[in-house]
Every structure is written in C-alpha cells, then in structure tokens.
MIBATOR-718514 format. One record per residue (C-alpha): y, x, z; residue number from 1. Coordinates in steps of 0.2 Angstrom, whole numbers. Last residue first. Layout:
<rs>
@y:Y	x:X	z:Z	num:NUM
...
</rs>
This chain:
<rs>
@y:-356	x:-240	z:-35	num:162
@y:-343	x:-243	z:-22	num:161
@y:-331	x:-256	z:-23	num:160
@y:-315	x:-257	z:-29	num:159
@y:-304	x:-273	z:-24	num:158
@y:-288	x:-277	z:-31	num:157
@y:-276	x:-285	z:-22	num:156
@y:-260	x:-276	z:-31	num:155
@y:-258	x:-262	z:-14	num:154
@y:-276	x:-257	z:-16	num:153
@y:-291	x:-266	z:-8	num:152
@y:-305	x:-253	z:-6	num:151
@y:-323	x:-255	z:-4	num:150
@y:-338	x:-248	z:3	num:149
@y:-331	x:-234	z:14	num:148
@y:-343	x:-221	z:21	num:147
@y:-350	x:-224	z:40	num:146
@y:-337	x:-215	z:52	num:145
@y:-349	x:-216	z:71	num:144
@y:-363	x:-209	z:57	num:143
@y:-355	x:-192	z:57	num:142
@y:-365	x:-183	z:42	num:141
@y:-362	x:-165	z:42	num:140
@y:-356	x:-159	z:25	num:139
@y:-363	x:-146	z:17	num:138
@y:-354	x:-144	z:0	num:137
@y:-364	x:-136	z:-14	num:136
@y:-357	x:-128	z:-27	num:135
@y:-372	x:-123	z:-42	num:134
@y:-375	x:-107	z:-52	num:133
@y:-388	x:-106	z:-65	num:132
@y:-403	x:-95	z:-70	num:131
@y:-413	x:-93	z:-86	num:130
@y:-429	x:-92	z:-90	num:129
@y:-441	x:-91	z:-105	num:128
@y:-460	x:-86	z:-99	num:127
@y:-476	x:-86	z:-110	num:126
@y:-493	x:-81	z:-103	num:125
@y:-500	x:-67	z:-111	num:124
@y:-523	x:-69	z:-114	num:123
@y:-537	x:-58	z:-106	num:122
@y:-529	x:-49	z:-93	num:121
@y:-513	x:-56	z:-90	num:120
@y:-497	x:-51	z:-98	num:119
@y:-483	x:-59	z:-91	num:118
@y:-469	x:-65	z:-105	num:117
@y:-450	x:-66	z:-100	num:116
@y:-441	x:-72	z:-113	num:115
@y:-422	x:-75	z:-111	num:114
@y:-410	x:-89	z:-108	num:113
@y:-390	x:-87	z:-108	num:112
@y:-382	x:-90	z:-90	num:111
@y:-377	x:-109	z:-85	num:110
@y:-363	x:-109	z:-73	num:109
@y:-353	x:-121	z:-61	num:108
@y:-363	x:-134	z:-61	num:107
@y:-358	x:-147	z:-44	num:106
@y:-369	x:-153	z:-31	num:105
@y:-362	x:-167	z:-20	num:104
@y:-372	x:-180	z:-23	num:103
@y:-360	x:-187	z:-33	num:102
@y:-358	x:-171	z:-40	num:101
@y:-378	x:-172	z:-45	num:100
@y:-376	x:-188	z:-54	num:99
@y:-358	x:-181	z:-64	num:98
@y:-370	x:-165	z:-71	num:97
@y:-382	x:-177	z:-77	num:96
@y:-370	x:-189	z:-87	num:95
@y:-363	x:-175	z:-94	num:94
@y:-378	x:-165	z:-100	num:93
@y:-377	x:-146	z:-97	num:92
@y:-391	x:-147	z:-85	num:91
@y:-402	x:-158	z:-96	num:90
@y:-398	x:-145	z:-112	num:89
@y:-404	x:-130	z:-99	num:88
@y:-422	x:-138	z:-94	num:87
@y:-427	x:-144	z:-112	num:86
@y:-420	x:-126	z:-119	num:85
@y:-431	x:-118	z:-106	num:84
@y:-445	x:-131	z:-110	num:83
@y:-445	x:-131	z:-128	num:82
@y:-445	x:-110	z:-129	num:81
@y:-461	x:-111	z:-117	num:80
@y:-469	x:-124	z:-129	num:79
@y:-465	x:-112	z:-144	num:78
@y:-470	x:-97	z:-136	num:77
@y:-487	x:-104	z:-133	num:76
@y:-499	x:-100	z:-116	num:75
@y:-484	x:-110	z:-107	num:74
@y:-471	x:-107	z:-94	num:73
@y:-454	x:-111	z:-92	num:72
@y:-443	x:-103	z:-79	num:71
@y:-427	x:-110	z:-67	num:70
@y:-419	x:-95	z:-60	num:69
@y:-408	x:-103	z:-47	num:68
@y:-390	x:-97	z:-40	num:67
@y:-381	x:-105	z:-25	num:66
@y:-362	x:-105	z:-23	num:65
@y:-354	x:-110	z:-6	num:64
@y:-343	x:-124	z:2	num:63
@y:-344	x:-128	z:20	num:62
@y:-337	x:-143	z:27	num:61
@y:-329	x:-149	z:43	num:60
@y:-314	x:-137	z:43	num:59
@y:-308	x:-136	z:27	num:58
@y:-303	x:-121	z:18	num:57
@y:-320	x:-114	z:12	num:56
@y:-324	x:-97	z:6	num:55
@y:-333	x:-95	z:-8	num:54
@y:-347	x:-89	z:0	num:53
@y:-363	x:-86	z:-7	num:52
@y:-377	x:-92	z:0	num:51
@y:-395	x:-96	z:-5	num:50
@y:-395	x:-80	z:-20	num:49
@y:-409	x:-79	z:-35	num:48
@y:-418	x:-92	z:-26	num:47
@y:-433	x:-97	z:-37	num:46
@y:-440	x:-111	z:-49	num:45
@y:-455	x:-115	z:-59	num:44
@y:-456	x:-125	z:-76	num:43
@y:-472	x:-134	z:-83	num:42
@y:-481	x:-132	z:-101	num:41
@y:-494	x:-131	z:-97	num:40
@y:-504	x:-140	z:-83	num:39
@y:-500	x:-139	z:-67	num:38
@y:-504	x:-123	z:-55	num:37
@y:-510	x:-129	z:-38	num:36
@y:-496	x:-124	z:-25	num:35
@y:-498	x:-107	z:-15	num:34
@y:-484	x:-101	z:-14	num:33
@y:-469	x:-93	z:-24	num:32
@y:-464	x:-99	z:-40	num:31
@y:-457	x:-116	z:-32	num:30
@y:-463	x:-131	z:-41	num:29
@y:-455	x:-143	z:-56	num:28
@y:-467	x:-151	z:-68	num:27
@y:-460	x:-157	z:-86	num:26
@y:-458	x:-175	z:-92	num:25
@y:-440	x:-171	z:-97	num:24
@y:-430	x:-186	z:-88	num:23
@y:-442	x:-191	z:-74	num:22
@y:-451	x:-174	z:-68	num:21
@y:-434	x:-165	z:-73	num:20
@y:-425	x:-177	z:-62	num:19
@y:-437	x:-179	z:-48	num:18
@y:-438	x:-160	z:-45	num:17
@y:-419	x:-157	z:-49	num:16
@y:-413	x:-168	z:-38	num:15
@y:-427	x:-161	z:-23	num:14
@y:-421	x:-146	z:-25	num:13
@y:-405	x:-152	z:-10	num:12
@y:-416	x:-159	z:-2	num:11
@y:-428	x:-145	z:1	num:10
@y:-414	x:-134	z:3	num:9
@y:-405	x:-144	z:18	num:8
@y:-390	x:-135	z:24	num:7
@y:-388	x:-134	z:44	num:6
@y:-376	x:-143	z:54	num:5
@y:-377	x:-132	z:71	num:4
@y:-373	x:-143	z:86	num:3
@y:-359	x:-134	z:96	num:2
@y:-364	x:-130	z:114	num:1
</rs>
C-alpha cells in the first residue's frame, strides 16, 4: 500500500504565527475555537480555501494555492487599521516573502483590506481583514537522499548552504 504524504497545516501557520508574534508584536490564533482571547489589538486567521489545485507536473510533489483571511481586531478603528496594514506590509516585504519560499511557501496574491466591524451588545469591535493566496509544495521527505550541503562547481569553488 502506498504511504499517503499528507500536508501539514499546523506547520505550515506556524511561519506566520512566530513571525507576526516576533516581527509585529501582534497575536496570531485561529478564529474558530475555543482559545483565550488576547488582549487588543491581536489578529485571527481562517481558511478561505485548504486546496486548490493548480495542477502539478512532477511526480513527487504536489503543488496547490491556499487562501487566508487574516483579521485584526481591536475596540479602536485606528488600532484595528494598524494591525491589518501591519500584517499586509510584512507579507509584501521582500525579505519575508524570500523566508517563507525557502520554506517552501510562496505569495502569490495579497487582496485589498476592508473593515469588518461586529456589533456586540454594549460596545462594536473593530475588524479590518484581508485575505491572501499562498503556493505551497508538499514534498515528502525521503531521509535515505538527505539535502545537499555543499557544492563544488567545475572552478573549485565551493557553495554551501545557508
């Protein structure tokens, strides 16, 4: 029976979790459970779509599109606004968007932020959200081929990894 290499979501969140946490100073949770809500303003997350295919031509790996509604919350506009522009800046950034192809995670769009306020009884919480579209590649890791550390080209120079 073939073994099944299945894609791992929680890892694959887990860059943006560490990285908005680290980079922006902002909390990154799943809007759906039952999680302890963090003080404002923090952002939540949630699958728009897990899988779209985009049809992959090689055979031990499996390209496809996911899409994210990131959202910021606060109980001020401005704070909400700062967080949803925080979050999409640090996705368009160079530097950030190379980190996460190295890791196999490319930005392929970012669409335009909107508010989303939710009235609640006494007070309106505000929202602005936007989503984005990421490839991913799902490559099963084969640990009899390990990766390759360093290269000698045909001048005897070396390049090595990192």
């Amino acid at each position: 029976m073939k073994e099944l290499h299945i894609f791992d979501y929680e890892k694959f969140m887990s860059q943006f979790v560490v990285g908005f946490k680290e980079d922006l100073g902002l909390t990154l949770r799943p809007s759906y459970g039952n999680a302890t809500v963090p003080e404002y303003p923090y952002v939540t997350y949630d699958f728009i779509d897990t899988h779209i295919d985009i049809g992959s031509s090689v055979e031990l790996q499996d390209q496809f599109d996911i899409v994210l509604m990131f959202i910021g919350h606060s109980n001020l506009l401005s704070e909400s606004l700062e967080a949803g522009n925080k979050m999409m800046m640090w996705l368009k950034d160079r530097e950030i968007q190379y980190q996460l192809s190295d890791k196999g995670i490319d930005v392929i769009q970012i669409y335009d932020q909107s508010v989303l306020n939710n009235p609640m009884a006494i007070d309106t919480e505000r929202r602005v959200k936007f989503e984005a579209r990421f490839r991913v590649i799902n490559v099963p890791e084969d640990e009899t081929n390990p990766a390759i550390e360093e290269v000698v080209t045909n001048d005897n120079i070396r390049i090595k990894k990192g």
